[in-house]
N, C-alpha and C positions, 0 to 999 in steps of 0.2 A: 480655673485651671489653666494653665500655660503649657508649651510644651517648647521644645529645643528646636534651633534650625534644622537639625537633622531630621527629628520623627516631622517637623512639617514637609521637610521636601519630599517624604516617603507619603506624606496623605496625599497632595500635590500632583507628585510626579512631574517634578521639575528639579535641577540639581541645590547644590547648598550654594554654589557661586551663582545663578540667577537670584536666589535672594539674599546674596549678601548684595548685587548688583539693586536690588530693586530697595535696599537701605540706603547705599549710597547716593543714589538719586533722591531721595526723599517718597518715592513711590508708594514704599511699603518700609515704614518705621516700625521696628518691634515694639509694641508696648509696655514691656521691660526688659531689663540686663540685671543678669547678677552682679553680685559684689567683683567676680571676676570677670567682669564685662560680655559676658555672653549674652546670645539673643535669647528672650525667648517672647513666643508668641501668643496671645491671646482671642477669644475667639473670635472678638471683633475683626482681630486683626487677620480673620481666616476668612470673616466672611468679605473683607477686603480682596485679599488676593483671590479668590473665587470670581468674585466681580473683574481683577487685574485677566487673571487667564481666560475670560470667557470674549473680554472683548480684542484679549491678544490673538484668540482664535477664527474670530472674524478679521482679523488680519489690521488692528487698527496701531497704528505708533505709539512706542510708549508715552509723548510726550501729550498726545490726544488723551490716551486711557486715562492721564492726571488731571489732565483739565477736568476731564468727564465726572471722575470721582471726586472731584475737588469741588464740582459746583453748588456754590450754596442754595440753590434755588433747585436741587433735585435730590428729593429721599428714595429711600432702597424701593419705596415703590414704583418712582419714576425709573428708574434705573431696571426694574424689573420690567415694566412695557417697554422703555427703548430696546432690552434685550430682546425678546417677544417678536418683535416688530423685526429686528437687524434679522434673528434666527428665522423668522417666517422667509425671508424673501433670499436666507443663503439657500433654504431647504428648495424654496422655485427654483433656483439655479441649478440646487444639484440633480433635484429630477428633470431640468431640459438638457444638463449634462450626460445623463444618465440614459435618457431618450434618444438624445444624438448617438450616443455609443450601441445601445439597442439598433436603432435604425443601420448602421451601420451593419451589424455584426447581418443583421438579416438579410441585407442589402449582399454582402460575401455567401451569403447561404445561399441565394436566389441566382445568383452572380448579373446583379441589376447596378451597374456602374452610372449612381445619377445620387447627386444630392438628394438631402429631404427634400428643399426648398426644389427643385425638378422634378423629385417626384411628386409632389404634392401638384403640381403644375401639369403633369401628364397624366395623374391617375386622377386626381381631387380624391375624394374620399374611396374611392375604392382601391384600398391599398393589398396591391397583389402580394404581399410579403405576408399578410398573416396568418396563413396557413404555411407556411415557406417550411416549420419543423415538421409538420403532417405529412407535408406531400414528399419531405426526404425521408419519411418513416414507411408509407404506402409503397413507394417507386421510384427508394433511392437508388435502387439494385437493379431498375429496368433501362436498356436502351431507350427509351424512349425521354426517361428525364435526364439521361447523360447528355442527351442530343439537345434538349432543350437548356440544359445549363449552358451547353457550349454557345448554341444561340445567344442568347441573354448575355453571356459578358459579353458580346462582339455591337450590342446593339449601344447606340448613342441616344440621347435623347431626343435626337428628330427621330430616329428607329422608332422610339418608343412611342413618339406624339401622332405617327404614323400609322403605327401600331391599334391606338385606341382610336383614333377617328375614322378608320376602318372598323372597328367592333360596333364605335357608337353609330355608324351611320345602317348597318346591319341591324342592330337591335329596333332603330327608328322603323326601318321597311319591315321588319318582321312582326312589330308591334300596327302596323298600319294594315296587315293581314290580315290579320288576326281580330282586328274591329272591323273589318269587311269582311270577316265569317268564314273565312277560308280553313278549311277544315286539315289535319293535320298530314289526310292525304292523300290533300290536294296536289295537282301541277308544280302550281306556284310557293306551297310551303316547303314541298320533299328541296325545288331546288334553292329555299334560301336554307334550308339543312345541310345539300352540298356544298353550298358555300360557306355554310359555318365549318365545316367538314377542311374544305381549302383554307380558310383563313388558320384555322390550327395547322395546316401542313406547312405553309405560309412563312410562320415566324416562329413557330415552337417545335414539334418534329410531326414525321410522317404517321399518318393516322389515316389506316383503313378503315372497310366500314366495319369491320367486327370492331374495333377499337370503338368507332363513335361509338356505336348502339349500346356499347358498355359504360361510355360518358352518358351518353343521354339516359341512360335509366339510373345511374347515381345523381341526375341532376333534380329527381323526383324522392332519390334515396335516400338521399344526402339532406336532414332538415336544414342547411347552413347555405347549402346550394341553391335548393328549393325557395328559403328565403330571401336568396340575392335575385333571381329570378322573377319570382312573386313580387316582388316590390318596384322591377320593373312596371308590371299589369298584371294583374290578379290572373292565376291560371298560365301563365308564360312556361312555364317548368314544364308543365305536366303535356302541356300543348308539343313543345319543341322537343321534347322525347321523345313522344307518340311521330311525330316527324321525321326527326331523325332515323326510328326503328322503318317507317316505313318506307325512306332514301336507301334504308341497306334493305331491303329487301327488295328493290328494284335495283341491286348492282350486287346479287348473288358474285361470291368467290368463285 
């Protein structure tokens, strides 16, 4: 069966001048013409131009795609792995393309003004953006995340590098308590509670102790909180809750 330049450009979806163009170069030859010189096509010759647009689509010259299809030492099977191979590694691109643009769009949600490559350098894998749609679905209506967005875009990335090596160096002392057995309310834990208390007033917004004592029992409530917690050192959650409740309660409103 054959068909007309026209019903092929409509299988295609390419015009009838691109393959009268891909005749005239010798690209794509009809395999027959009427007695009144028209093209028409056959299916060899479809499954030709399938192979022509697949590698026009990775973006290669037409003068490549001729070599390519021209080569005698490569059947539609070879030519089916190079395709394979070319498609695997546009589809990596587009999902690191896709991921930059993600990162991005969260990075505006968060209003964290810092490349990946900085934030990957200031957070490492704790990437504060993943909850970023939660926490404007929870408290996007509250003073207290307006206050903290406004913080965050003003911050630079020494802000931020600042930022965490004050958190990490807090979690070190609080985790070195806590193996010397100091109990949740003790002296020495309530005030590294205040200080977890300060370090949120700090750099994201003002937080009383009602406020902590509501963080800290989400941080036990919360399985995803609890988890980043715990994985510090087993029991960390549950410990600096019970902490924190008891820092508000030595600084009644």
């Amino acid at each position: 069966m054959s068909y007309s330049v026209g019903q092929v450009a409509g299988f295609a979806g390419v015009t009838v001048r691109t393959l009268h163009h891909y005749d005239e170069i010798g690209l794509l030859v009809p395999s027959e013409r009427t007695h009144a010189g028209h093209r028409r096509y056959g299916d060899a010759d479809l499954d030709r131009l399938q192979q022509i647009l697949f590698y026009r689509e990775l973006g290669f010259p037409l003068e490549e795609v001729a070599a390519l299809l021209d080569d005698p030492d490569a059947d539609a099977r070879a030519h089916l792995r190079r395709q394979h191979e070319l498609l695997t590694a546009r589809i990596e691109k587009l999902q690191k393309m896709a991921a930059a643009v993600e990162h991005a769009m969260e990075a505006r949600t968060m209003g964290i003004n810092l490349t990946p490559e900085e934030r990957f350098e200031v957070f490492g894998d704790n990437d504060p953006e993943q909850y970023a749609e939660e926490a404007e679905r929870r408290w996007g209506g509250t003073e207290a995340y307006a206050e903290s967005q406004r913080r965050a875009a003003r911050y630079t990335k020494e802000d931020w590098k600042r930022l965490q090596a004050e958190a990490d160096d807090w979690t070190e002392r609080y985790v070195a308590l806590m193996t010397a057995g100091e109990q949740p309310s003790g002296e020495a834990a309530m005030d590294l509670a205040e200080e977890h208390r300060g370090h949120i007033g700090k750099w994201y917004y003002e937080c009383p102790h009602a406020m902590h004592r509501c963080l800290g029992a989400m941080y036990v409530a919360d399985e995803r909180f609890k988890a980043f917690y715990d994985a510090v050192r087993p029991g960390l959650a549950e410990h600096l809750s019970e902490s924190i409740a008891a820092n508000a309660d030595r600084h009644p409103a």
